[in-house]
matplotlib code that plots the C-alpha trace (Angstrom):
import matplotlib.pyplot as plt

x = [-77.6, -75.5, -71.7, -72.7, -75.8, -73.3, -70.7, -73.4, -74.6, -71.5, -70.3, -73.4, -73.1, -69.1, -69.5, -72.5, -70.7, -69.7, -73.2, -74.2, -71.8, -71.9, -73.5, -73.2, -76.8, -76.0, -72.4, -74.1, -76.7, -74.1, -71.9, -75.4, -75.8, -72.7, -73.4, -76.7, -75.5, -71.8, -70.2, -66.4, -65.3, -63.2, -66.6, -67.0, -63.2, -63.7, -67.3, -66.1, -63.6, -66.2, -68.5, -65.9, -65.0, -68.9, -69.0, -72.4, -72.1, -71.7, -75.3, -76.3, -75.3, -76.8, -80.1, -80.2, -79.9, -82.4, -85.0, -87.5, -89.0, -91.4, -92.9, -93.5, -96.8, -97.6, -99.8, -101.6, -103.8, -106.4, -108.8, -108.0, -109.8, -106.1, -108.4]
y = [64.9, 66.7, 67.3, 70.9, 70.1, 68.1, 70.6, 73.1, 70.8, 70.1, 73.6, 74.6, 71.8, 72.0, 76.0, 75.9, 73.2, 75.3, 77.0, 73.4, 73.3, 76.8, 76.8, 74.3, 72.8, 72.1, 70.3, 68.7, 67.1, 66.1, 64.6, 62.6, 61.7, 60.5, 58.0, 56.8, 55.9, 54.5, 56.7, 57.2, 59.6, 61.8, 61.9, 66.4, 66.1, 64.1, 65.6, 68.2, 65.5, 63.3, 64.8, 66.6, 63.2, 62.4, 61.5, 61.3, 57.7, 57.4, 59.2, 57.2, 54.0, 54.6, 55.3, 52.4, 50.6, 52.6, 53.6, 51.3, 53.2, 50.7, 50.6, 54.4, 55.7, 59.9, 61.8, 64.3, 66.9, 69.7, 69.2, 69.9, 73.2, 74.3, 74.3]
z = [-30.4, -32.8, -31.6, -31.2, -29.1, -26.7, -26.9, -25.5, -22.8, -22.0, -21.7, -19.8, -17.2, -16.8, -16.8, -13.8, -11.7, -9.2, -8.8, -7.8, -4.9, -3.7, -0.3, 2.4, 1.7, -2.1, -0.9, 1.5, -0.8, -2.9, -0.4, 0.5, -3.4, -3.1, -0.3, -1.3, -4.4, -3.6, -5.8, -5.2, -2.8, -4.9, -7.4, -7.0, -8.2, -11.5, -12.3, -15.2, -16.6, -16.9, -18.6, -20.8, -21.9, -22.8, -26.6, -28.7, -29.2, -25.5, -25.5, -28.2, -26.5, -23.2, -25.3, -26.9, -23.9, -21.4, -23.7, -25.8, -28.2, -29.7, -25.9, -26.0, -26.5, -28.1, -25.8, -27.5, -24.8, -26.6, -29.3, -33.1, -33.0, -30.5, -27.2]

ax = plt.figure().add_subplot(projection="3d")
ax.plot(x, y, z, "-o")
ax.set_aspect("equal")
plt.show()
């Protein structure tokens, strides 16, 4: 991404957070996220810093290393006529 495309996902993640915590239900299913994946206990407190601190060549990184392009395959659904 461009340092503007992460500056907007960034702002729209940090800017919603609380929407994903406000209810008991949503807390709750963070607090179980939390436990099933052993995350640290004070994880909902460090959320927005962490992403804040999110650089593009952290993105880029984490690409490189998930994603195998020359193992991906183009899908293409509909004939040529557009149906």
């Amino acid at each position: 991404p461009t340092e503007a495309e992460l500056k907007a996902a960034k702002d729209n993640l940090i800017g919603g957070f609380a929407l994903r915590i406000d209810n008991n239900r949503k807390l709750l299913d963070n607090v179980a996220n939390i436990a099933a994946h052993g995350l640290p206990l004070d994880y909902l407190d460090t959320w927005t810093q962490q992403v804040a601190k999110v650089t593009v060549a952290d993105i880029k990184a984490a690409f490189a290393r998930k994603l195998q392009p020359e193992r991906m395959v183009t899908v293409i659904v509909g004939g040529r006529d557009g149906g």
